[in-house]
N, C-alpha and C positions, 0 to 999 in steps of 0.2 A: 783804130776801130772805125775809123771813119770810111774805108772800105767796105766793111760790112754793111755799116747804115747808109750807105749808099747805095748799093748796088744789089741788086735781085741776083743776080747771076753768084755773084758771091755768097749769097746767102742760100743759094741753092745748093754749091759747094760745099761748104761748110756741113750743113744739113748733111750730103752724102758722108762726108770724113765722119760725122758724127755715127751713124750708125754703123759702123763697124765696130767700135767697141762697144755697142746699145747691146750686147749678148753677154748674159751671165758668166760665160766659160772664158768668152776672147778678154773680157772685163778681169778676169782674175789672172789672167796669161797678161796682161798688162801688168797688174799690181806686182807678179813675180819678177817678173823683168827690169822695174821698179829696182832691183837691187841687184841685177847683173846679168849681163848674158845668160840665156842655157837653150840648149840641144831638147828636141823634141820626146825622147827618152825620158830624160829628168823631169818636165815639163807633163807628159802622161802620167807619171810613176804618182807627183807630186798632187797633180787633179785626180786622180785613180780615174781615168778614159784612156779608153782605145788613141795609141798614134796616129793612126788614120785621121779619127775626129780633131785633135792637134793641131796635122797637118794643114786639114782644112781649114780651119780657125785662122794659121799661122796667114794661110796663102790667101783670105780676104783679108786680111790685116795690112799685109804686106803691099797687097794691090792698091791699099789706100793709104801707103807711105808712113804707116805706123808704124810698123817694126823693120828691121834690113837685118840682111842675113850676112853672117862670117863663117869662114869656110875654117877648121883648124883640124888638118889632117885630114881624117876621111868624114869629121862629123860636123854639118852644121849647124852651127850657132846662131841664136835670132836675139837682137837687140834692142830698146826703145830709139825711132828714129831722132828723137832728141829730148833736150832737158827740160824744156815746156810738155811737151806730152808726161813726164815724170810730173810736173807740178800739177797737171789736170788729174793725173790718176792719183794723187796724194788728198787734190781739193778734194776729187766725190769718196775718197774714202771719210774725210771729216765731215760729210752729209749726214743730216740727223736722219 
């Protein structure tokens, strides 16, 4: 932690990763994910939203190394980029 309390620039960083999942929808597309890969399809059907809106969710996420995408067959699949982002989206769902 001592990068962070050190450095501005880090803390500015941070600050950016953070608000990618600061939105209701990308926040719940996290918690899902939380338990397994899935396809933009499932992930619509699941929030009842347009794919579109999904996608774009998916595609700032993505740009900020939250989630990675896997390819299986013709459909792609979006992931938590790892096991610490699973423990953040686990802590704020135990937020009172």
């Amino acid at each position: 932690m001592d990068r962070l309390k050190n450095s501005q620039h880090r803390a500015e960083h941070i600050s950016e990763i953070l608000k990618a999942p600061a939105h209701p929808v990308r926040l719940r597309i996290l918690a899902i994910l939380c338990d397994g890969a899935e396809n933009v399809s499932t992930l619509a059907a699941r929030l009842d939203a347009a794919q579109s809106l999904i996608s774009q969710h998916l595609r700032v996420m993505r740009s900020h190394g939250l989630v990675v995408p896997h390819r299986r067959g013709s459909l792609v699949f979006y992931a938590l980029a790892g096991e610490r982002l699973k423990s953040l989206i686990r802590y704020l769902d135990d937020c009172p």
